[in-house]
NUFI-404486 format. One record per residue: x, y, z of N, C-alpha, C in turn. Coordinates in Angstrom, 3 decimals, decimal comma. Example, Ala and Ser with C-alpha at 12.3 -4.5 7.8 and 13.67 -1.06 7.14 Angstrom:
<pts>
> 13,190|-5,690|7,800|12,300|-4,500|7,800|13,200|-3,300|7,800 $
> 12,850|-2,250|7,080|13,670|-1,060|7,140|12,900|0,030|7,870 $
</pts>
This chain:
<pts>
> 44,113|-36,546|4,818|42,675|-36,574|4,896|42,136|-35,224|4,435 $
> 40,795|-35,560|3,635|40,235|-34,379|3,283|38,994|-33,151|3,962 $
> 39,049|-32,375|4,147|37,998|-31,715|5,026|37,222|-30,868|4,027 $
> 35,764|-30,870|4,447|34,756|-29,601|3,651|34,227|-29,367|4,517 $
> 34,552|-27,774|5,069|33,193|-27,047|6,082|32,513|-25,785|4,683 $
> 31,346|-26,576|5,228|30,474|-25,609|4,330|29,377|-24,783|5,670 $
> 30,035|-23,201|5,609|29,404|-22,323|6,062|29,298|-21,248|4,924 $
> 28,184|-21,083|4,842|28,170|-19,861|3,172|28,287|-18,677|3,370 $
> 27,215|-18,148|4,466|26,913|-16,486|4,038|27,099|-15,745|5,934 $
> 26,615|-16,443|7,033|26,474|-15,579|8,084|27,886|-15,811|8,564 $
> 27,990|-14,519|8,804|29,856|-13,864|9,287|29,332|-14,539|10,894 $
> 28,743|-14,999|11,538|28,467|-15,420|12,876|29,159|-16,644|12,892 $
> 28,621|-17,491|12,126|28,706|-19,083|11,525|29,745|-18,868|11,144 $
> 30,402|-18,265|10,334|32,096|-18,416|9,968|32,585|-18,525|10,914 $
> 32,893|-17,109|11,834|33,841|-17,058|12,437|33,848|-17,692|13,543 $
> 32,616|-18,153|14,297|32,330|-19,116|15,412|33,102|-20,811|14,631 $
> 33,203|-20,955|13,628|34,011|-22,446|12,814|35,176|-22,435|13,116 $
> 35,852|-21,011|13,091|37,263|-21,244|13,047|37,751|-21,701|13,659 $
> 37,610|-22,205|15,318|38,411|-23,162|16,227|38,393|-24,441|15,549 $
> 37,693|-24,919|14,552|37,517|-25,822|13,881|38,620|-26,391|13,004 $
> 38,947|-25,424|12,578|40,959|-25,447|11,908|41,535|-26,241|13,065 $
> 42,096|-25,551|13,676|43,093|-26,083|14,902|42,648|-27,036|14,812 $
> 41,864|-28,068|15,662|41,612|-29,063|15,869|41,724|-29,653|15,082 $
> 41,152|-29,374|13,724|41,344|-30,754|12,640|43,143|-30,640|12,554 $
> 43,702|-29,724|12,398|44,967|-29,911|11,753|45,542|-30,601|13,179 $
> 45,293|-30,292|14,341|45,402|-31,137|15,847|45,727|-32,652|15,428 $
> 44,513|-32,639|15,196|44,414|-33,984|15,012|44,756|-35,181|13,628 $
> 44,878|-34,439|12,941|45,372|-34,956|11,155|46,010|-33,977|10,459 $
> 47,358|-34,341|10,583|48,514|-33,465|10,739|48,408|-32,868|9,312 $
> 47,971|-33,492|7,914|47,889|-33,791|6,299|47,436|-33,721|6,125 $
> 45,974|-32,638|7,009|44,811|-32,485|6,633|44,714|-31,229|5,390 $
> 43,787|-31,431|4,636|43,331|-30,648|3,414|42,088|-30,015|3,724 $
> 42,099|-28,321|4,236|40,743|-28,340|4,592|40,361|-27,630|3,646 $
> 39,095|-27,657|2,769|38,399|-26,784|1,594|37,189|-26,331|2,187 $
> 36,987|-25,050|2,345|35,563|-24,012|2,646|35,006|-23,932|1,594 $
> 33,651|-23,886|1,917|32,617|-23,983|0,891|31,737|-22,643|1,683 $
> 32,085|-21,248|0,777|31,650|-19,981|1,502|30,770|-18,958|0,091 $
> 30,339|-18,043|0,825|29,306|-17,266|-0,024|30,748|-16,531|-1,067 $
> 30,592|-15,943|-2,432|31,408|-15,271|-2,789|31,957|-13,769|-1,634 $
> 30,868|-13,312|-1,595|31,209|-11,816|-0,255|32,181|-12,304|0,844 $
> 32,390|-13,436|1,153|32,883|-14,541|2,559|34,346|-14,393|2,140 $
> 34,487|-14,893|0,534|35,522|-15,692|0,594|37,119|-15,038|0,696 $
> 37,040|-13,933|0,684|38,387|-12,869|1,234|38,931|-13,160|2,467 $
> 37,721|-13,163|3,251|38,212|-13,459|4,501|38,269|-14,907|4,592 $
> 37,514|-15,640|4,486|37,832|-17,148|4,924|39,334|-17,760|4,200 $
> 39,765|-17,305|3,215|40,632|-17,264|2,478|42,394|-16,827|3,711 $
> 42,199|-15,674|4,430|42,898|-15,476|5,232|42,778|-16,298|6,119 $
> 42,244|-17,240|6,856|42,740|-17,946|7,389|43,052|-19,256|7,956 $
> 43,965|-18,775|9,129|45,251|-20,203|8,562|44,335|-21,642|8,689 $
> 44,916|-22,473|8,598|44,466|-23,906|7,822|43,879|-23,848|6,808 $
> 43,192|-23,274|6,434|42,472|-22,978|4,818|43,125|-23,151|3,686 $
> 43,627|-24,463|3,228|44,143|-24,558|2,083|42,998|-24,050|0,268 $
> 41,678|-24,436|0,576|41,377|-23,914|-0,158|39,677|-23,295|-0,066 $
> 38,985|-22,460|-0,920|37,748|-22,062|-0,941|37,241|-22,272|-1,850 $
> 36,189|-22,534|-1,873|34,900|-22,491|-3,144|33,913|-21,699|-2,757 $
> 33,671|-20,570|-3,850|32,745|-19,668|-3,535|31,697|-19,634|-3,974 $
> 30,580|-19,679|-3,536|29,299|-19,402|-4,685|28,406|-18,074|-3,916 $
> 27,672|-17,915|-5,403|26,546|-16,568|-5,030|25,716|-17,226|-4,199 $
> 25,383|-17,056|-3,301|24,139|-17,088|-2,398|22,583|-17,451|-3,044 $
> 22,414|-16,633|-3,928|21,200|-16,488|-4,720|21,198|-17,211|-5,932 $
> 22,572|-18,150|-6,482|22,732|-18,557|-7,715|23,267|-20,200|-7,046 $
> 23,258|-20,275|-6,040|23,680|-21,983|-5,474|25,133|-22,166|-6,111 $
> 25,400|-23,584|-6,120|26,119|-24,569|-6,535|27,289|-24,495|-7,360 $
> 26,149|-24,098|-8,728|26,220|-24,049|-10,218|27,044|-22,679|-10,858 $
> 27,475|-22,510|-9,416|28,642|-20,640|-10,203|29,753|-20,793|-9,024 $
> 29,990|-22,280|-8,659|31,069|-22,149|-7,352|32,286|-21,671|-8,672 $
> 33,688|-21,050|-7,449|34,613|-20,913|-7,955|35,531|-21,020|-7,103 $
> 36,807|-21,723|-7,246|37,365|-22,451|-6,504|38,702|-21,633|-6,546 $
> 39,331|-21,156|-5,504|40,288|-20,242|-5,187|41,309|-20,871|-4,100 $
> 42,740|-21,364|-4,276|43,715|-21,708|-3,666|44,123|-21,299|-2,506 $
> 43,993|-21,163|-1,436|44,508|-20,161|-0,273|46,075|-19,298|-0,789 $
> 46,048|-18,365|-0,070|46,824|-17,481|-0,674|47,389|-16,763|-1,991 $
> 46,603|-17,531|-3,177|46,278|-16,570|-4,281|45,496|-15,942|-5,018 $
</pts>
């Protein structure tokens, strides 16, 4: 199963999500989770665990400049 948490830009809202990992992978062992985070975000959301992958966009530029980064490379 596939997961998208889209939290973009407040470091509050990120890091308050992260119990959010555990549980999904808790519960759907094959889970795929992809973050949808501000570019400035995505270093860190990138570190951690369950985060198979990120998509980053500018804040000020939306959608249309995501860039999509693999966890751990």
């Amino acid at each position: 199963m596939r997961f998208l948490i889209v939290r973009i830009a407040a470091i509050g809202d990120v890091a308050m999500s992260t119990p959010l990992l555990s549980r999904i992978h808790a519960e759907y062992a094959d889970a795929h989770v992809t973050w949808l985070c501000a570019t400035s975000m995505q270093d860190m959301v990138a570190l951690f665990p369950g985060v198979d992958e990120t998509i980053a966009v500018d804040a000020q530029q939306g959608l249309a400049t995501g860039q999509r980064v693999e966890a751990g490379a």
